[in-house]
PDB file of N, H, CA, C and O in Angstrom:
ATOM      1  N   UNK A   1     -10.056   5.287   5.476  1.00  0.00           N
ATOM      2  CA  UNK A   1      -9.538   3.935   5.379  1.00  0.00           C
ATOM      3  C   UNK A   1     -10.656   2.899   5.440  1.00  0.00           C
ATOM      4  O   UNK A   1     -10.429   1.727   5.140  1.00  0.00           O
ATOM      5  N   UNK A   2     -12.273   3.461   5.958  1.00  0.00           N
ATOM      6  H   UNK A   2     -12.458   4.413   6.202  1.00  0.00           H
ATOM      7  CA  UNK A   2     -13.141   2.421   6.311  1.00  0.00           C
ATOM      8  C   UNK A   2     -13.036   1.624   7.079  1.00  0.00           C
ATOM      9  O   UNK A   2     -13.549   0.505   7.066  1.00  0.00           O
ATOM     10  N   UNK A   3     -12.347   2.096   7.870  1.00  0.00           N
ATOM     11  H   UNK A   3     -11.931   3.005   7.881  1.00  0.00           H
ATOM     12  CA  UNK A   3     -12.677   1.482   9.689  1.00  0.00           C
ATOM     13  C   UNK A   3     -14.303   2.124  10.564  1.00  0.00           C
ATOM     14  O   UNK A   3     -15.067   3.025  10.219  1.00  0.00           O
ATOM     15  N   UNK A   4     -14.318   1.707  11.108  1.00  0.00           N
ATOM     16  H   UNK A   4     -13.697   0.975  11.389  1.00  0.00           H
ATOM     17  CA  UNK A   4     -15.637   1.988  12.225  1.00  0.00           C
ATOM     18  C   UNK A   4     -15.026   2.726  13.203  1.00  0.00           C
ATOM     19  O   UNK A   4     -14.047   2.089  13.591  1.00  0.00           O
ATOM     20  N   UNK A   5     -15.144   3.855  13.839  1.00  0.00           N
ATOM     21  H   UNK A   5     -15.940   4.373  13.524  1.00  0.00           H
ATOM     22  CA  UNK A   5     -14.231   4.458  14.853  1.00  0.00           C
ATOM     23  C   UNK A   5     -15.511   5.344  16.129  1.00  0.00           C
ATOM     24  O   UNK A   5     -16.250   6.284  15.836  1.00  0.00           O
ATOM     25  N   UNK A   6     -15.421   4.776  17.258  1.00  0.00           N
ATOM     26  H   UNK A   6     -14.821   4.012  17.495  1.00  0.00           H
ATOM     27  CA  UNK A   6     -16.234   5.178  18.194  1.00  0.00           C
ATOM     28  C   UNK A   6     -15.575   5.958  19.400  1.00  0.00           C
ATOM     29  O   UNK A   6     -14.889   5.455  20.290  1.00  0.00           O
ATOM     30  N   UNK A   7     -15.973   7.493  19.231  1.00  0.00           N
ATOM     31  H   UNK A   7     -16.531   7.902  18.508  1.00  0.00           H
ATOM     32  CA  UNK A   7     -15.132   7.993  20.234  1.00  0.00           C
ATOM     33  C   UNK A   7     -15.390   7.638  21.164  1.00  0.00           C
ATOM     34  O   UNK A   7     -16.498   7.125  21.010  1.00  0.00           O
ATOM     35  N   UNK A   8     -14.900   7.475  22.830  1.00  0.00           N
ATOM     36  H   UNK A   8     -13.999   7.892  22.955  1.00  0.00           H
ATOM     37  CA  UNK A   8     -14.963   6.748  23.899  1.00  0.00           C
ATOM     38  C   UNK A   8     -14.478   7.528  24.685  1.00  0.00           C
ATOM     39  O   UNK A   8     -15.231   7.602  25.656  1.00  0.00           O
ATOM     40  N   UNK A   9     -13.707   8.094  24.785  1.00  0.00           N
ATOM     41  H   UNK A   9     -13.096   8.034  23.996  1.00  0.00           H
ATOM     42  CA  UNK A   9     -12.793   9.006  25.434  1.00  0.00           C
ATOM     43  C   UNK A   9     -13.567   9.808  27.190  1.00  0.00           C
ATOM     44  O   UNK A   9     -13.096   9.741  28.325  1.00  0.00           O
ATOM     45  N   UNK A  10     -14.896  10.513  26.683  1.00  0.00           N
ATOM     46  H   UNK A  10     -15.279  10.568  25.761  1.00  0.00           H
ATOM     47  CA  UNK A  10     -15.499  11.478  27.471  1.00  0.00           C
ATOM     48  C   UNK A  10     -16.907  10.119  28.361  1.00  0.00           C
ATOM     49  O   UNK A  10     -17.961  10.531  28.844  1.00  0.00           O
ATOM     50  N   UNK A  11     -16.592   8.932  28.352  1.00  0.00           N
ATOM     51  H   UNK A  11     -15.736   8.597  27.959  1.00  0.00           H
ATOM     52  CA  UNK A  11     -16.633   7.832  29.506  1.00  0.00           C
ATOM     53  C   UNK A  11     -16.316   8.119  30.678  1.00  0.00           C
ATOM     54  O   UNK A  11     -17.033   8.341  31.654  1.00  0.00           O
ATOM     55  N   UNK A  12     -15.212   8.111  30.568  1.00  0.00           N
ATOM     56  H   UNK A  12     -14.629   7.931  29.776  1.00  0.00           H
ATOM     57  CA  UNK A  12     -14.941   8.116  31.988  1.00  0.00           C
ATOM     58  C   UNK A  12     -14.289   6.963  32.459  1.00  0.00           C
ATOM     59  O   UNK A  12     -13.926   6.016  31.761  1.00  0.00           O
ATOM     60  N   UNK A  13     -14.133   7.108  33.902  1.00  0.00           N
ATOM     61  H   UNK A  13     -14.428   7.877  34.469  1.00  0.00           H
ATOM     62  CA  UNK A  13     -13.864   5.901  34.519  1.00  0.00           C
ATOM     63  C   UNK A  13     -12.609   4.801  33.981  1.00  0.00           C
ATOM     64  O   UNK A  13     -12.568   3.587  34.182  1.00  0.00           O
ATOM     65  N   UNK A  14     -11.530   5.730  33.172  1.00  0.00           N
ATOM     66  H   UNK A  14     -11.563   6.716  33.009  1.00  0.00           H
ATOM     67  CA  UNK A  14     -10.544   4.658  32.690  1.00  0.00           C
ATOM     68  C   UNK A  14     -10.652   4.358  31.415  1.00  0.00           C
ATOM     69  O   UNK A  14      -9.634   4.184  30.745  1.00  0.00           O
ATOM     70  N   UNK A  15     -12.425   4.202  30.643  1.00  0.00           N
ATOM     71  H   UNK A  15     -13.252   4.343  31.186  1.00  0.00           H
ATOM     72  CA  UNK A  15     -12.381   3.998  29.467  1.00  0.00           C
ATOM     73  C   UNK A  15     -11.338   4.055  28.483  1.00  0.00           C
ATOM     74  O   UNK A  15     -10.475   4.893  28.743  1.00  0.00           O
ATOM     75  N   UNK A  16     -11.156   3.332  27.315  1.00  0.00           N
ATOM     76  H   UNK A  16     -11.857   2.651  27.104  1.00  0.00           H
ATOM     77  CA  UNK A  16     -10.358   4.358  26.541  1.00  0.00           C
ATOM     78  C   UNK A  16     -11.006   4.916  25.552  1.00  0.00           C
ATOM     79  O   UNK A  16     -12.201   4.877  25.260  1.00  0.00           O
ATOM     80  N   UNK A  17      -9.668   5.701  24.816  1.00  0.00           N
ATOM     81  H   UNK A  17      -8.697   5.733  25.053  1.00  0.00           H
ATOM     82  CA  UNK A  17      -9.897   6.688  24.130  1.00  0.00           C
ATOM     83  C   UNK A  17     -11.179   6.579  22.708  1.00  0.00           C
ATOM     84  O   UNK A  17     -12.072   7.365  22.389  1.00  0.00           O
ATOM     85  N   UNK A  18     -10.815   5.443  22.202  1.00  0.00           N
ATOM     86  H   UNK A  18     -10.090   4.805  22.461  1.00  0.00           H
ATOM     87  CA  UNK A  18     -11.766   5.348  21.155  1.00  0.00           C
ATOM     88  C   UNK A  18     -11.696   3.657  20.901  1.00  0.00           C
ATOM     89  O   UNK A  18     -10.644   3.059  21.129  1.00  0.00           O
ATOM     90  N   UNK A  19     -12.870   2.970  20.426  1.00  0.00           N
ATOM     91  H   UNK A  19     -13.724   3.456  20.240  1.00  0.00           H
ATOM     92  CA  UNK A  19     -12.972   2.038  20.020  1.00  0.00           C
ATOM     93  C   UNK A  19     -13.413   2.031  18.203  1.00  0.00           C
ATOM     94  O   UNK A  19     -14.349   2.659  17.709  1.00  0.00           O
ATOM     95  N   UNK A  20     -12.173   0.898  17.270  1.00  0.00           N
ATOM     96  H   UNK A  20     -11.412   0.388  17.672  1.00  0.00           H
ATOM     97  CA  UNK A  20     -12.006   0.541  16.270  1.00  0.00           C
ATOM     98  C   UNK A  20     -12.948  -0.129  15.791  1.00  0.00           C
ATOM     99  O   UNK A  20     -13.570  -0.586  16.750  1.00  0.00           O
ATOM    100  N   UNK A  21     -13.461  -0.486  14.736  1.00  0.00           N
ATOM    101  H   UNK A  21     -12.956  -0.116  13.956  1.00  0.00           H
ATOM    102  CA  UNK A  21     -14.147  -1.471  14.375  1.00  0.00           C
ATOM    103  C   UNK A  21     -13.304  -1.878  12.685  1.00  0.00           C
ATOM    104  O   UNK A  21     -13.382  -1.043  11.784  1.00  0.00           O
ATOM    105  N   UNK A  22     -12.653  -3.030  12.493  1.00  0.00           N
ATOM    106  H   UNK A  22     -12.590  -3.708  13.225  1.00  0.00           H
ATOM    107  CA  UNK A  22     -11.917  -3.064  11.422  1.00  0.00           C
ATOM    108  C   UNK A  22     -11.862  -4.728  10.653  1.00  0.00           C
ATOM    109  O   UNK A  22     -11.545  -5.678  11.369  1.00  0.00           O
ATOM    110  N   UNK A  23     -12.142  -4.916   9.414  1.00  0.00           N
ATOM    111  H   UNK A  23     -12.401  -4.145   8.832  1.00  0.00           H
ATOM    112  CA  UNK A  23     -12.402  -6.598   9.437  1.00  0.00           C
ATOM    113  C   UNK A  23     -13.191  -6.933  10.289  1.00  0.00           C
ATOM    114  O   UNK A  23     -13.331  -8.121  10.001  1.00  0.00           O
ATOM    115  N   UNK A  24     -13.908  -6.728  11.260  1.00  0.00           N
ATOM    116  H   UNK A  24     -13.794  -5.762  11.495  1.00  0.00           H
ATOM    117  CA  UNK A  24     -14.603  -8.053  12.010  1.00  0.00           C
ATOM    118  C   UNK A  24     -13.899  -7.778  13.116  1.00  0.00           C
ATOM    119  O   UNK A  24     -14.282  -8.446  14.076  1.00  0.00           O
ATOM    120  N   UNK A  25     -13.135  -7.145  13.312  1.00  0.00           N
ATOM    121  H   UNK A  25     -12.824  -6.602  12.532  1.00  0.00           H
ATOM    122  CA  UNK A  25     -12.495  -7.206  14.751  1.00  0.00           C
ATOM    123  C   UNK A  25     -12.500  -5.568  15.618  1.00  0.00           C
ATOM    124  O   UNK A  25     -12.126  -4.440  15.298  1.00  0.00           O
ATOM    125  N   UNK A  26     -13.134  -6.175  16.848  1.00  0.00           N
ATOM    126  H   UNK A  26     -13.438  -7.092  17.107  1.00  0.00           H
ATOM    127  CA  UNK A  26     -12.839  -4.751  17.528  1.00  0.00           C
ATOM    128  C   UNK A  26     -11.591  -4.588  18.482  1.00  0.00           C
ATOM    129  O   UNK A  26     -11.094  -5.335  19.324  1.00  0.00           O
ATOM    130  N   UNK A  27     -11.181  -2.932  17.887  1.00  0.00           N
ATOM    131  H   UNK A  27     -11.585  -2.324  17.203  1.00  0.00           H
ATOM    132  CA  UNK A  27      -9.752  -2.469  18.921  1.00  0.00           C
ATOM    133  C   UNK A  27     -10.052  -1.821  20.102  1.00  0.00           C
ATOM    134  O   UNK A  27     -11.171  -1.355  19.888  1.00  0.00           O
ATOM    135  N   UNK A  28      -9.721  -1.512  21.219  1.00  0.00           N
ATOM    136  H   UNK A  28      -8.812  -1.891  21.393  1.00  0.00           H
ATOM    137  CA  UNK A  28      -9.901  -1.060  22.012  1.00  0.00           C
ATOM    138  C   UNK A  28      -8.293  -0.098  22.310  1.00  0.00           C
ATOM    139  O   UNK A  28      -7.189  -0.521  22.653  1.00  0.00           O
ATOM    140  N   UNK A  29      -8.803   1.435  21.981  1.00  0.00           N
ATOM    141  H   UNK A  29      -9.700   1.779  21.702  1.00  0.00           H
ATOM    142  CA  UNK A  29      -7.420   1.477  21.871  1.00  0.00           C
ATOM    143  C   UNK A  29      -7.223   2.949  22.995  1.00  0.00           C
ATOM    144  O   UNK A  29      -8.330   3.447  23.199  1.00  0.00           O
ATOM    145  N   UNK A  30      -6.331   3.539  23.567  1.00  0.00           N
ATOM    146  H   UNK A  30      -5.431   3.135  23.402  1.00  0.00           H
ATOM    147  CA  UNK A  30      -5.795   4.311  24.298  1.00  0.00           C
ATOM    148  C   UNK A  30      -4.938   5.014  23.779  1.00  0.00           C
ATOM    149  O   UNK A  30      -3.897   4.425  23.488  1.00  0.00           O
ATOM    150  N   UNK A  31      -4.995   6.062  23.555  1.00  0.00           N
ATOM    151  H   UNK A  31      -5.840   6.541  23.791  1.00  0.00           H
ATOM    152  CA  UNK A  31      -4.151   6.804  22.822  1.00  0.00           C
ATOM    153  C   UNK A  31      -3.889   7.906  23.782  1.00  0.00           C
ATOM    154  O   UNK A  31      -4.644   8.479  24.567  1.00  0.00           O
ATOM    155  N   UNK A  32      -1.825   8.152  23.355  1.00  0.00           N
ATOM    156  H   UNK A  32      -1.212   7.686  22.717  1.00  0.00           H
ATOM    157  CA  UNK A  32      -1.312   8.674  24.176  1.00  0.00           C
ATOM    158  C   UNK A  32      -0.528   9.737  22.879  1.00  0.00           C
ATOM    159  O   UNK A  32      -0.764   9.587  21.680  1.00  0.00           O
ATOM    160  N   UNK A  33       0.514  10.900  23.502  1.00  0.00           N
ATOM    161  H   UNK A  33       0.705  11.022  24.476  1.00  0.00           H
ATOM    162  CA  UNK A  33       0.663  11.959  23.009  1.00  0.00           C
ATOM    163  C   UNK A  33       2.242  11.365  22.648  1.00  0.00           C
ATOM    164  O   UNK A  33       3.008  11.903  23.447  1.00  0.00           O
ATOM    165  N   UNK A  34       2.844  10.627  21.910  1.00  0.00           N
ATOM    166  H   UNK A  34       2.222  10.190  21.260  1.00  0.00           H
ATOM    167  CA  UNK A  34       3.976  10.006  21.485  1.00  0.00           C
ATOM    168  C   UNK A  34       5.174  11.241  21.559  1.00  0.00           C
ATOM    169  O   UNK A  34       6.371  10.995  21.709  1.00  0.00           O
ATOM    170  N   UNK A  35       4.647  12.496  21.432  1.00  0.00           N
ATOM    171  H   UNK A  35       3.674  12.696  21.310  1.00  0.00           H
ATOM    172  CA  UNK A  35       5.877  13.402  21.202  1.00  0.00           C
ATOM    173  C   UNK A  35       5.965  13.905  22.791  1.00  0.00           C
ATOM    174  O   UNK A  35       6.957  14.549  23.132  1.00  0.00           O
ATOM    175  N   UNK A  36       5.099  13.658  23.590  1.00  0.00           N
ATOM    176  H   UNK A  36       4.293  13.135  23.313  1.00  0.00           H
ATOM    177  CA  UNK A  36       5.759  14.022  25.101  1.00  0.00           C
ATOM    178  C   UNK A  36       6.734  13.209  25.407  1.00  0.00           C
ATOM    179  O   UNK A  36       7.179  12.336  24.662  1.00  0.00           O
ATOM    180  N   UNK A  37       7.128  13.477  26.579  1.00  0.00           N
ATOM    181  H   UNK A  37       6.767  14.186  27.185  1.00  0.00           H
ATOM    182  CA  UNK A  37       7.993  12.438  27.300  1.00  0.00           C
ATOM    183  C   UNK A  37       7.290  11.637  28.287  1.00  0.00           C
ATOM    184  O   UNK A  37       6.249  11.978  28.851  1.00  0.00           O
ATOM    185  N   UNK A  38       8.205  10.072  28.536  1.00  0.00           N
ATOM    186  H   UNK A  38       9.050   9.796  28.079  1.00  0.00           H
ATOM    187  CA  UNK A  38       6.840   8.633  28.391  1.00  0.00           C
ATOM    188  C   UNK A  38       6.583   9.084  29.850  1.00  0.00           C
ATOM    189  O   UNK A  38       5.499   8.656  30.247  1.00  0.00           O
ATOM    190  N   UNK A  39       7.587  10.187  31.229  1.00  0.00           N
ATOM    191  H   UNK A  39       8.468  10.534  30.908  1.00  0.00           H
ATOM    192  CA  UNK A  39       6.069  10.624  32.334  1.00  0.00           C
ATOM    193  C   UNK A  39       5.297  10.604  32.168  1.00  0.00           C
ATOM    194  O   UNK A  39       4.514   9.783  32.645  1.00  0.00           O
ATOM    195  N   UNK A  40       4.911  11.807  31.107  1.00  0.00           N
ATOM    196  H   UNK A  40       5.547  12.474  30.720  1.00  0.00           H
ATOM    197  CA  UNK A  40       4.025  12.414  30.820  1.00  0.00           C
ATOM    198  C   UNK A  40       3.283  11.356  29.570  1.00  0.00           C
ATOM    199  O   UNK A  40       2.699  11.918  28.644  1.00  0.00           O
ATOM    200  N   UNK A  41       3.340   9.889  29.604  1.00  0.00           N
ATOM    201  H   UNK A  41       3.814   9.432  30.356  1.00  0.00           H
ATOM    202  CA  UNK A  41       2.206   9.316  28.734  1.00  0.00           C
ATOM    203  C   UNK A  41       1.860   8.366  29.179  1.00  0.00           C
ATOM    204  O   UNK A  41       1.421   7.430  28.511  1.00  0.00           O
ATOM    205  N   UNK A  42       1.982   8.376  30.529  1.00  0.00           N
ATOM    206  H   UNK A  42       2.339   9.137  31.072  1.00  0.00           H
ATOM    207  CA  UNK A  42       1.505   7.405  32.012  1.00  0.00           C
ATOM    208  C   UNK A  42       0.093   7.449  31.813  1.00  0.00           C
ATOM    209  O   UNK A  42      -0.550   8.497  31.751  1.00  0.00           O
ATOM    210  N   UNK A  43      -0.455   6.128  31.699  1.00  0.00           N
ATOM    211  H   UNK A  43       0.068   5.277  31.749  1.00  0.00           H
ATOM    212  CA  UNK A  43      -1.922   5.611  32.331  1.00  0.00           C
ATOM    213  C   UNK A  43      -2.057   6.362  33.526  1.00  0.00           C
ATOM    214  O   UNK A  43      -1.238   6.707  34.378  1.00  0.00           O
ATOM    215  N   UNK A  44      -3.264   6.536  33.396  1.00  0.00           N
ATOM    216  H   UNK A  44      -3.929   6.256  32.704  1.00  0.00           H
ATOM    217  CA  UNK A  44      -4.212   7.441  34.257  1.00  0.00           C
ATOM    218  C   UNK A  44      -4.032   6.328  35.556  1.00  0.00           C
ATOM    219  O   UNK A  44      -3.453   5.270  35.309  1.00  0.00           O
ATOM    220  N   UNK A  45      -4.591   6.615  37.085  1.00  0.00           N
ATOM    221  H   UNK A  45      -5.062   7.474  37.286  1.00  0.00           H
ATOM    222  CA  UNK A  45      -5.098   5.543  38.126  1.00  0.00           C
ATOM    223  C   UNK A  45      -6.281   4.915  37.261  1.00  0.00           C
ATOM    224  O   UNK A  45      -6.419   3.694  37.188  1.00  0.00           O
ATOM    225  N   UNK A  46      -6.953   5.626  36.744  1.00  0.00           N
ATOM    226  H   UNK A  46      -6.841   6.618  36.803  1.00  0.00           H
ATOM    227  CA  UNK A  46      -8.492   5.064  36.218  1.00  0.00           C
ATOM    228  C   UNK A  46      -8.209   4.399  34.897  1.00  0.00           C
ATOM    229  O   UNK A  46      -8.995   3.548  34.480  1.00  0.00           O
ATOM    230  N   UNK A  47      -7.233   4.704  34.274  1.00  0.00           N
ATOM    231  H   UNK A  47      -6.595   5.395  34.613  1.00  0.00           H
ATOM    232  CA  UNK A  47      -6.751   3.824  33.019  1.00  0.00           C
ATOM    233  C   UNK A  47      -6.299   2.462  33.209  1.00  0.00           C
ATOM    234  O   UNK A  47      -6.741   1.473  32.623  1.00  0.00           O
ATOM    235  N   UNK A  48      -5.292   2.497  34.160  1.00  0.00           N
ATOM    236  H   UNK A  48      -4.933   3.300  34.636  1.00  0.00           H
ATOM    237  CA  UNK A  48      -4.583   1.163  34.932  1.00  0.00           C
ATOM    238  C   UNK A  48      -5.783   0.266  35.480  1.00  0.00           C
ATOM    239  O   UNK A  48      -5.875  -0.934  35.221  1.00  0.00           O
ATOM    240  N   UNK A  49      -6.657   0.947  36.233  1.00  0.00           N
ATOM    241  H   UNK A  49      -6.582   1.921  36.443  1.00  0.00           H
ATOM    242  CA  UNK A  49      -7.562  -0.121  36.906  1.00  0.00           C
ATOM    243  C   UNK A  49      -8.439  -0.796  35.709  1.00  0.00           C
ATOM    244  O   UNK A  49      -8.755  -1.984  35.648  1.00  0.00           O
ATOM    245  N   UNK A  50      -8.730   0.126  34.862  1.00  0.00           N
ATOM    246  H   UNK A  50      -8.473   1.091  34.911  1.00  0.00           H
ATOM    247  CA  UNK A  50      -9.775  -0.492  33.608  1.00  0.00           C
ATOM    248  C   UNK A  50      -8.664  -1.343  32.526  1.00  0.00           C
ATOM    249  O   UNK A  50      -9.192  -2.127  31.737  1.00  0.00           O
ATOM    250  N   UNK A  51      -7.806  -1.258  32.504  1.00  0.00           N
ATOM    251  H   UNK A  51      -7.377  -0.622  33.144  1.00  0.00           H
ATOM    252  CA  UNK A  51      -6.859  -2.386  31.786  1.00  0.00           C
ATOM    253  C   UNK A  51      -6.958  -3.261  32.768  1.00  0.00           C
ATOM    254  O   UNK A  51      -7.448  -4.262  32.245  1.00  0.00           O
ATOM    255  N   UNK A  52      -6.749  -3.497  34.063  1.00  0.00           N
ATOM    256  H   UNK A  52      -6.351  -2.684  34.488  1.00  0.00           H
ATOM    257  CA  UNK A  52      -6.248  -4.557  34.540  1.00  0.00           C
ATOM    258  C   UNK A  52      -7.709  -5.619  34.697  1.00  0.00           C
ATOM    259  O   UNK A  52      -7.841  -6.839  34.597  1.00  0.00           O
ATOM    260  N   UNK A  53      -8.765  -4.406  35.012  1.00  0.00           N
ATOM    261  H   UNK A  53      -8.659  -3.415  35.094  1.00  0.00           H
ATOM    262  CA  UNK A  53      -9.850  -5.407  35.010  1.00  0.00           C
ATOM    263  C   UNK A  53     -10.470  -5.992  34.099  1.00  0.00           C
ATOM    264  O   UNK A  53     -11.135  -6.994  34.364  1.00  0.00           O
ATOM    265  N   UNK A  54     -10.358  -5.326  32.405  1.00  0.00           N
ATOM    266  H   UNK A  54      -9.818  -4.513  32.191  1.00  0.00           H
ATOM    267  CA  UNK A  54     -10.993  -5.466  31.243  1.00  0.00           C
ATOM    268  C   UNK A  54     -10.539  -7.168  30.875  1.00  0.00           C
ATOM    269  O   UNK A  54      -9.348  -7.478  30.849  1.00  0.00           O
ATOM    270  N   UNK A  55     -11.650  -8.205  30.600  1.00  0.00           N
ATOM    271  H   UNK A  55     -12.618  -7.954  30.621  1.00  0.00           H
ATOM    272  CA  UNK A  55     -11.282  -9.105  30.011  1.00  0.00           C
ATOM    273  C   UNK A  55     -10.809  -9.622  29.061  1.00  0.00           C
ATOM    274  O   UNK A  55     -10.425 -10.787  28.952  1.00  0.00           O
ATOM    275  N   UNK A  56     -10.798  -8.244  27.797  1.00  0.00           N
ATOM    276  H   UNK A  56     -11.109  -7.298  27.885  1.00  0.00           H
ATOM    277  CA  UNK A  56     -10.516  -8.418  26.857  1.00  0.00           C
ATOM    278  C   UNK A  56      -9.222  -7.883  26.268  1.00  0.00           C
ATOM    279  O   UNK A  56      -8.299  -7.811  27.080  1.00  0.00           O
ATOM    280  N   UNK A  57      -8.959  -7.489  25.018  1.00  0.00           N
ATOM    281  H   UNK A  57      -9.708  -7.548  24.358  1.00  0.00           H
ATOM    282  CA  UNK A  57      -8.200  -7.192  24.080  1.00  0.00           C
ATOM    283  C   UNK A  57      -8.398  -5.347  24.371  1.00  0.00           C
ATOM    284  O   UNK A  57      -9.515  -4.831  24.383  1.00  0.00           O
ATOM    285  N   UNK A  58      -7.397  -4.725  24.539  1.00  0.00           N
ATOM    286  H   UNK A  58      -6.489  -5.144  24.530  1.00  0.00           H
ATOM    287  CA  UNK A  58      -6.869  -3.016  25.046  1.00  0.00           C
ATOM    288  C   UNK A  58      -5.485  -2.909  24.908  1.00  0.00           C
ATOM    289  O   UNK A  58      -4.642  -3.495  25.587  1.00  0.00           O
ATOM    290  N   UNK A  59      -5.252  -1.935  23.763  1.00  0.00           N
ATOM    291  H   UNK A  59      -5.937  -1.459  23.211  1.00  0.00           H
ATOM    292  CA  UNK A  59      -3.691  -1.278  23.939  1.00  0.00           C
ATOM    293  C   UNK A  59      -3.518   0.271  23.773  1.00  0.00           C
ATOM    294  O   UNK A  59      -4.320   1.178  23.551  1.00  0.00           O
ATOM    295  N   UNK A  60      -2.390   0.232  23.934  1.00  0.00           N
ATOM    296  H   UNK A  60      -1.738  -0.505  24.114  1.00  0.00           H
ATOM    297  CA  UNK A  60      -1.527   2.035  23.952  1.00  0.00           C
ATOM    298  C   UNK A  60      -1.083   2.396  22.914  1.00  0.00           C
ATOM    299  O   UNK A  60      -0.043   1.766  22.721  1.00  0.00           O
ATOM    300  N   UNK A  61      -1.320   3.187  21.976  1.00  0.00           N
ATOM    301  H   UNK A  61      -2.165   3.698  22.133  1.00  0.00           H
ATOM    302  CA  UNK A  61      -0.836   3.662  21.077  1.00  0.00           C
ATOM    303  C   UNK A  61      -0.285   5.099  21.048  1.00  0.00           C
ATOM    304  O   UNK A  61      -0.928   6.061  21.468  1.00  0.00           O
ATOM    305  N   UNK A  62       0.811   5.169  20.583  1.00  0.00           N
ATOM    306  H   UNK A  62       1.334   4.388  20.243  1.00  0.00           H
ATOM    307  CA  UNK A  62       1.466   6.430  20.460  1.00  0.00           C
ATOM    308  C   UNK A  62       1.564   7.136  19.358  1.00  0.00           C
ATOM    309  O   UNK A  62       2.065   8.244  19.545  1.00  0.00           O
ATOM    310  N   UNK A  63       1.182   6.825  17.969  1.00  0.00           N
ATOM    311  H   UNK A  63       0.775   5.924  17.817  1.00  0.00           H
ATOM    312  CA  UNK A  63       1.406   7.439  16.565  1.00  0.00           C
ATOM    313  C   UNK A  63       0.251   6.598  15.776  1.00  0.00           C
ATOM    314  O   UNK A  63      -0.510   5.713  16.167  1.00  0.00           O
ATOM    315  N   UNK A  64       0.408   7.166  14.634  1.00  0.00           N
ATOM    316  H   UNK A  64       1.026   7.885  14.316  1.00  0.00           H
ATOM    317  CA  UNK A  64      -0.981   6.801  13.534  1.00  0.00           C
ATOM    318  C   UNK A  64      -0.291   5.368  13.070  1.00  0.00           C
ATOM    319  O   UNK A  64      -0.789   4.297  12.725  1.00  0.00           O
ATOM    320  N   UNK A  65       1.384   5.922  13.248  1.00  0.00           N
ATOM    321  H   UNK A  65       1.789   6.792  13.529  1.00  0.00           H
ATOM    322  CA  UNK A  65       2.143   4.235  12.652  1.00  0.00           C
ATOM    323  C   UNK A  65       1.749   3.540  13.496  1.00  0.00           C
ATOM    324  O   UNK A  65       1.065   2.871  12.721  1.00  0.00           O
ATOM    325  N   UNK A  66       1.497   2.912  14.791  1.00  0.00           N
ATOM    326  H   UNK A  66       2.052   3.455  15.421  1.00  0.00           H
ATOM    327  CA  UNK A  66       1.478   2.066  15.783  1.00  0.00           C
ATOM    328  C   UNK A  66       0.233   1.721  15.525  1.00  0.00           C
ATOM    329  O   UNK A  66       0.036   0.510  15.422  1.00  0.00           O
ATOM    330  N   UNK A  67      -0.830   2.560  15.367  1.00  0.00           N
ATOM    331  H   UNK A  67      -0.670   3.543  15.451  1.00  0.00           H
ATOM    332  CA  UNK A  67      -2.182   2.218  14.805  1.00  0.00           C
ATOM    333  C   UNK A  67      -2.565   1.380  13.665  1.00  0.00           C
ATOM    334  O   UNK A  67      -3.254   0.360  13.657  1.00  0.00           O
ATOM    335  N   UNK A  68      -1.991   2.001  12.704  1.00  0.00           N
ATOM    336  H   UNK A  68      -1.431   2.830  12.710  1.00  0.00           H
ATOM    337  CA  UNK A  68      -1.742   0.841  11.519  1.00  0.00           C
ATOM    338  C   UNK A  68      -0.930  -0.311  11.430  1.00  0.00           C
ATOM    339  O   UNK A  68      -0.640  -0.707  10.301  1.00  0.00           O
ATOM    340  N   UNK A  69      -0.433  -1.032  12.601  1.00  0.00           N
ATOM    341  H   UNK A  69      -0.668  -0.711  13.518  1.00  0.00           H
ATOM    342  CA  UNK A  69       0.274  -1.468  12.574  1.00  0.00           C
ATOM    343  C   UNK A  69      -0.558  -2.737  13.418  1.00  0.00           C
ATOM    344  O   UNK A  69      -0.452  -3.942  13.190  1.00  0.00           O
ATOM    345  N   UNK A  70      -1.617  -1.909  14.711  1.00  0.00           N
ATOM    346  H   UNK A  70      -1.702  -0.930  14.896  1.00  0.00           H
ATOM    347  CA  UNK A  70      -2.007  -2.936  15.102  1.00  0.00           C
ATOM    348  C   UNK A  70      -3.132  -3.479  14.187  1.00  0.00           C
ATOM    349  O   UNK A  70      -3.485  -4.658  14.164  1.00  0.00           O
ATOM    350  N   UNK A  71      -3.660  -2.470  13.429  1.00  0.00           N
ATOM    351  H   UNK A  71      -3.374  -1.513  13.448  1.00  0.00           H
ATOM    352  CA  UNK A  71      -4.763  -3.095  12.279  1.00  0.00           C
ATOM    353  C   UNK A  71      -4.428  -3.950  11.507  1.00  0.00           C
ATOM    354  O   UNK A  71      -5.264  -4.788  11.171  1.00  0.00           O
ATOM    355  N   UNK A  72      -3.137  -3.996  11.002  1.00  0.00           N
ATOM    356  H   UNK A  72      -2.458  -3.315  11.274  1.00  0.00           H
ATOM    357  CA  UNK A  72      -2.551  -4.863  10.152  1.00  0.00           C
ATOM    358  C   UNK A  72      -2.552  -4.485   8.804  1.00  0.00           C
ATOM    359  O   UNK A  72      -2.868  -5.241   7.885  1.00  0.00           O
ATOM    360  N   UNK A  73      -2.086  -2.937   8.641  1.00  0.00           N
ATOM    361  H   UNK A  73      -1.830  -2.323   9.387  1.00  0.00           H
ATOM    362  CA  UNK A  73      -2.276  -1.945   7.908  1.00  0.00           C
ATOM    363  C   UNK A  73      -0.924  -2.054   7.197  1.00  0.00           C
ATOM    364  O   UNK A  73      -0.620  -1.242   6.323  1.00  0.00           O
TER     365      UNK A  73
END
């Protein structure tokens, strides 16, 4: 599709999963397993604390649709 895509994941500490690079704009995105059940697609303790502290722009995605969707795909 020619996005910029930076795995992130093996960070640590809450990070998320991968960071976007798309138009000019970076995603910060968390990706969760959409076909579990939403227990089981609970923010980490270390996920929650790095959303709550991050100043910026971070979301949850559950499918490739939700992805394209926040790109504006």
């Amino acid at each position: 599709m020619g996005a910029s895509v930076l795995l992130t994941h093996q960070l640590g500490g809450g990070a998320p999963d991968i960071v976007i690079g798309w138009r000019g704009i970076n995603y910060l995105v968390e990706i969760k397993d959409g076909s579990k059940p939403p227990s089981r697609r609970k923010l980490t303790k270390d996920e929650k604390e790095f959303h709550l502290l991050w100043r910026g722009q971070i979301c949850v995605i559950k499918s490739v649709d939700e992805l394209l969707e926040l790109i504006g795909i």
